[in-house]
C-alpha positions as CSV (number, residue, x, y, z in Angstrom):
1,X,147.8,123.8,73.2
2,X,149.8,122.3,76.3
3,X,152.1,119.2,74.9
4,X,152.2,116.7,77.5
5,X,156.1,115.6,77.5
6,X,157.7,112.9,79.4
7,X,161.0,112.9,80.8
8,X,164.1,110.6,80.7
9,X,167.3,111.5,82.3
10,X,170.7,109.5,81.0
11,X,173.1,109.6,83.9
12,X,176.0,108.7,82.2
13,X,175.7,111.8,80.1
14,X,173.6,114.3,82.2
15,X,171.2,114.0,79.1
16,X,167.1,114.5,79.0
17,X,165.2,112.6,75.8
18,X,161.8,113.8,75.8
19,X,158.6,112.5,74.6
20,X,156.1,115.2,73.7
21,X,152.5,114.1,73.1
22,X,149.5,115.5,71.6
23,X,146.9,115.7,74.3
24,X,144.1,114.9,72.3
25,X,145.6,111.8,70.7
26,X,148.1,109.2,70.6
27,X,150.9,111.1,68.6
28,X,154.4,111.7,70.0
29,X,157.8,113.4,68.9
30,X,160.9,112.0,70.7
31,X,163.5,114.5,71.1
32,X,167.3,114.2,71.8
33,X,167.5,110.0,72.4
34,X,170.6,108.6,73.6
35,X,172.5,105.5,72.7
36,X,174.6,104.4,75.5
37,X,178.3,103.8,74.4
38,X,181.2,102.8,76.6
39,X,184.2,104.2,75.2
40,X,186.7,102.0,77.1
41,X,185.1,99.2,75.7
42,X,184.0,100.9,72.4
43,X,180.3,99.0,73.0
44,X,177.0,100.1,72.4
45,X,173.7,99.4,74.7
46,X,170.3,100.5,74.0
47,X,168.7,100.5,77.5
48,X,168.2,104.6,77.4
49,X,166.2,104.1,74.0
50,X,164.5,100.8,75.2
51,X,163.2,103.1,78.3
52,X,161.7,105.6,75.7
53,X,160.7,102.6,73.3
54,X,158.9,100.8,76.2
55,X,156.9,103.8,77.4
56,X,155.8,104.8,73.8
57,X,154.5,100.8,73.1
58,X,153.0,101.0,77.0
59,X,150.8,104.2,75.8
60,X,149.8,103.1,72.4
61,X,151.3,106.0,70.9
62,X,152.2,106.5,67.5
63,X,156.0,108.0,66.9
64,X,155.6,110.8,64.0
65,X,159.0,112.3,64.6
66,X,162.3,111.5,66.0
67,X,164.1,115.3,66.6
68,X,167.6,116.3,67.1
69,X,168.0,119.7,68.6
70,X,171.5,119.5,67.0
71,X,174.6,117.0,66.3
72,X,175.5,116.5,70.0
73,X,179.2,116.1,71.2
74,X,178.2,114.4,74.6
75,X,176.7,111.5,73.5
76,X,175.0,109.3,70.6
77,X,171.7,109.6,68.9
78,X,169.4,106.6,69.4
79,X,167.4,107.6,66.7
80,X,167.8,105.3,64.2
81,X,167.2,101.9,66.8
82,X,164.2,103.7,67.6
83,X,163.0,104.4,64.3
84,X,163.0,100.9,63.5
85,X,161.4,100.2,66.9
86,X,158.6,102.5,66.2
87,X,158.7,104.6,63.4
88,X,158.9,108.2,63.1
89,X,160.9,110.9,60.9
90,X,164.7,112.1,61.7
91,X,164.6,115.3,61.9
92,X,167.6,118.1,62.4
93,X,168.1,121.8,61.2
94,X,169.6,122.3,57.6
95,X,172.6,123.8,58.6
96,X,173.7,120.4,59.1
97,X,175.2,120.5,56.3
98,X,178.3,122.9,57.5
99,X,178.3,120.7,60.7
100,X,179.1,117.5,58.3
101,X,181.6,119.5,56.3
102,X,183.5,120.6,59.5
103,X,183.9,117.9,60.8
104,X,183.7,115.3,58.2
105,X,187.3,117.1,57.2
106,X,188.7,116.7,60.6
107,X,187.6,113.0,60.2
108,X,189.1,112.4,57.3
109,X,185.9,110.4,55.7
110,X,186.9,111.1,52.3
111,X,184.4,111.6,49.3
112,X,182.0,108.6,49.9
113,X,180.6,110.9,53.0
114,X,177.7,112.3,52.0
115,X,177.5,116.1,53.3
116,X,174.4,116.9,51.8
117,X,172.3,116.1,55.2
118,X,170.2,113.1,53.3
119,X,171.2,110.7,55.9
120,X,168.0,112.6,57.7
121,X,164.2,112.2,56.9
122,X,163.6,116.0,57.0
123,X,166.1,118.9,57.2
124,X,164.4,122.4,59.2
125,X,164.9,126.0,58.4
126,X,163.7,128.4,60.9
127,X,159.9,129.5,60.3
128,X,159.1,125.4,59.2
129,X,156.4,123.9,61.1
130,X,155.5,120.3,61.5
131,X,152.6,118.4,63.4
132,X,152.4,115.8,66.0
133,X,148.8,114.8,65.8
134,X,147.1,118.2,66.5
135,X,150.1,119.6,68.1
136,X,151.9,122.8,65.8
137,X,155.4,122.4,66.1
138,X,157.6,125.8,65.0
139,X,161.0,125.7,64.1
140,X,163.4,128.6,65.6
141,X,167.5,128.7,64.2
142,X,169.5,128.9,67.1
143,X,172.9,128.5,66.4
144,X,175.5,129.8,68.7
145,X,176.7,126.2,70.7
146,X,176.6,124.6,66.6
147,X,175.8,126.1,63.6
148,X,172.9,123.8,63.1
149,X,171.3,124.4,66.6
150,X,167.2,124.6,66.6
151,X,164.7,125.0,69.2
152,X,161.7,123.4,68.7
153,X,159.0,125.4,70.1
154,X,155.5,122.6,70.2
155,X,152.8,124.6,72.2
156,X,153.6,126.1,74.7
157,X,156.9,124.3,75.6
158,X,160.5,125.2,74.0
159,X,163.0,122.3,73.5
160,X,166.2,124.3,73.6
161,X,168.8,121.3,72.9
162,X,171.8,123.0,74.2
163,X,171.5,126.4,73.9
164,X,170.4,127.5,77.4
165,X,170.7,125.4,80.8
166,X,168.7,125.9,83.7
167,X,168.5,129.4,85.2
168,X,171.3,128.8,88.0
169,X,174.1,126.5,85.3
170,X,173.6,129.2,82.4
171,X,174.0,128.7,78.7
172,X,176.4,126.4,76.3
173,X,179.7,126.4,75.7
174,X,180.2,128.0,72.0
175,X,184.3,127.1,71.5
176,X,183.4,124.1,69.2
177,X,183.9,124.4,65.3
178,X,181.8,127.2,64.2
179,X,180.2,127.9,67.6
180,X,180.0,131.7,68.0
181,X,179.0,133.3,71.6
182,X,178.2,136.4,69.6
183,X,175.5,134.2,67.7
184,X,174.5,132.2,70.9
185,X,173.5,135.5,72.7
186,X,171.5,136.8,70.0
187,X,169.5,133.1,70.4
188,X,169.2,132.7,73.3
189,X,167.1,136.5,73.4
190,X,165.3,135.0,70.5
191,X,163.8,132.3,72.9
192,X,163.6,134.9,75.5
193,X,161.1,137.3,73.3
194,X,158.8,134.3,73.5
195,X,155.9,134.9,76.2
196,X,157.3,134.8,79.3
197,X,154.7,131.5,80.7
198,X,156.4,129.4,77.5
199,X,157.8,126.2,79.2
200,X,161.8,125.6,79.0
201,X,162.8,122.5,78.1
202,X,166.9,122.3,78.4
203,X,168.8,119.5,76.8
204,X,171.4,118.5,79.9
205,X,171.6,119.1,83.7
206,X,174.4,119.3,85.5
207,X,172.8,120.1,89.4
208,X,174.6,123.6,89.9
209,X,176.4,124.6,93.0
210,X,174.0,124.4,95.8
211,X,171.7,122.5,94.2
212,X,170.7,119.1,95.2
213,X,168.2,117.7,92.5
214,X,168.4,117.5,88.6
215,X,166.0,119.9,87.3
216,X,165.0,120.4,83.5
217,X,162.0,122.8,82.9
218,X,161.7,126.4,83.7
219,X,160.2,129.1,81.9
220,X,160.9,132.1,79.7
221,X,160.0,134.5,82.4
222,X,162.1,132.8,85.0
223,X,166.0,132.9,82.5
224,X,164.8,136.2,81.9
225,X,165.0,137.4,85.5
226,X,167.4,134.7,86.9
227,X,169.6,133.3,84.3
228,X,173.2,133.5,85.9
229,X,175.0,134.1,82.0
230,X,171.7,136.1,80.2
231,X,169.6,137.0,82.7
232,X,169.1,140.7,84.4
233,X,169.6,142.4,81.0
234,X,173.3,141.5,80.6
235,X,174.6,142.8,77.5
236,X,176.2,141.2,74.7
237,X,179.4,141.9,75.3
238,X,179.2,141.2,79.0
239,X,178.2,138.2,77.6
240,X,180.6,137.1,74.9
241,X,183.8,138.1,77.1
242,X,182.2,135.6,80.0
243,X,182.0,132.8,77.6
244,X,184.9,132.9,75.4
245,X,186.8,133.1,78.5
246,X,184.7,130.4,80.3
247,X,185.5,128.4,77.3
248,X,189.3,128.3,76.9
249,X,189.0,126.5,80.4
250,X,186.5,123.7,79.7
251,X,187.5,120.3,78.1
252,X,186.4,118.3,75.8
253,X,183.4,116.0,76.2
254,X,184.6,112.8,76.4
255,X,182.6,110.9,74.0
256,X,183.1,114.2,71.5
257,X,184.9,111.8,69.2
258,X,182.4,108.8,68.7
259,X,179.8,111.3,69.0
260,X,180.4,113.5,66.2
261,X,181.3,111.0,63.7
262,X,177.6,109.2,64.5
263,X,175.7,111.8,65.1
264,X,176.5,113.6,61.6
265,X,175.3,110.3,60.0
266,X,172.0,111.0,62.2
267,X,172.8,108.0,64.4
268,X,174.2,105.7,62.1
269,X,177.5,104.2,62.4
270,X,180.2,104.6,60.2
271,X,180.2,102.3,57.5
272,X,181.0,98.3,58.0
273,X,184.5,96.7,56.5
274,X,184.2,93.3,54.1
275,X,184.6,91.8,57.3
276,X,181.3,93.6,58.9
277,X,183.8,95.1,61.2
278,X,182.6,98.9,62.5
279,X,185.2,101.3,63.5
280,X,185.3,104.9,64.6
281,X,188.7,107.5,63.7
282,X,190.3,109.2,66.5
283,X,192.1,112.3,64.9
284,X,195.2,113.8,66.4
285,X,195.5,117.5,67.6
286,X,192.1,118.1,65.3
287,X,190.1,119.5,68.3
């Protein structure tokens, strides 16, 4: 079955939150939402989510599941405003739960931190399916960029999160806490062994060199033959000496920080002071 999936693009972040619909019905999935946060100002705004929100209430259609593809370091997870928008399930891969003990050590959030994953509705292993109305959804691990990565193949479209760009930008960056480019390669052939007409949905565009327009859907057969990281039968340790080195010169994000600390709550912030005061930790020399 062909999903039907709507895109919106978050400039701020060079995001894509996608709405996937059954075809036959009125069920959707959200994937990947944003919450827009200015960092000089440490506010919040919800205008991405309202965008998704208002299309959802415009179709009549019935939210059943609100999916991370992993916990991002680019920018915040709506998921939670618009679960209590419109419904649906949180959903992210198990292996959440290394992602919270990383990184809920380099944040110092001390015992009350729950690193169990049960801030989410529903934790994924690979081979766990789901429905969205009539739609199959099929869970595929794919760590390499996290440990927790998934792709979330519904139909015959593959929501990739992070894990590959468009054919011409490449594939993730794997120098964050227990990213491996030996485990993203093996992945990313993972999604690649998929029929070569399966529809590519990447996570971020960033409008590679020469490229005018924002682009966000390609297909297996295409990063077969033209991915500029993958592609052409490049071998693994063609690949892994590209992207460890490509790595050691890239920066951080720069909403890493307030990202990670919300996104590992799936969205939520960190807890309020007596005061009702919310604040988020900036730790020194951690990454």
């Amino acid at each position: 079955m062909q999903p039907q999936v709507h895109s919106f693009f978050d400039d701020a972040t060079n995001t894509i939150s996608y709405v996937v619909r059954d075809p036959q019905g009125k069920s959707c999935a959200v994937i990947d939402s944003v919450l827009d946060f200015d960092y000089a100002s440490g506010r919040t705004d919800t205008r991405s989510a309202d965008a998704v929100i208002a299309f959802v209430k415009s179709e009549g259609l019935t939210v059943e599941w609100l999916l991370e593809s992993h916990v991002h370091a680019d920018h915040l997870s709506a998921a939670p405003y618009i679960q209590r928008e419109v419904g649906g399930k949180i959903g992210i891969g198990d292996r959440i739960r290394v992602v919270q003990d990383t990184f809920g050590k380099i944040f110092n959030e001390g015992t009350e931190f729950q690193r169990d994953g049960s801030q989410f509705d529903k934790l994924f292993v690979e081979g766990d399916s789901f429905h969205i109305g009539q739609l199959r959804g099929d869970v595929l691990h794919t760590p390499g960029h996290t440990p927790a990565c998934l792709t979330y193949l519904i139909g015959d479209a593959a929501f990739v999160g992070d894990t590959l760009f468009m054919p011409d930008f490449g594939t993730a960056r794997c120098d964050f806490p227990g990213g491996s480019a030996q485990a993203l390669y093996d992945s990313v052939h993972k999604i690649l062994s998929l029929p070569e007409e399966t529809r590519i949905f990447v996570g971020h565009d960033y409008k590679a060199p020469g490229r005018d327009e924002y682009a966000w859907e390609t297909t297996v057969g295409e990063q077969k033959a033209k991915n500029i990281h993958v592609g052409a039968g490049k071998s693994r340790d063609e690949f892994v000496q590209m992207r460890e080195t490509r790595d050691a010169t890239l920066a951080m994000p720069k909403l890493i920080i307030p990202s990670l600390q919300v996104n590992m709550r799936a969205g939520q912030m960190p807890p309020a002071d007596d005061q009702g005061n919310v604040y988020l930790k900036v730790p020194v020399n951690k990454l």
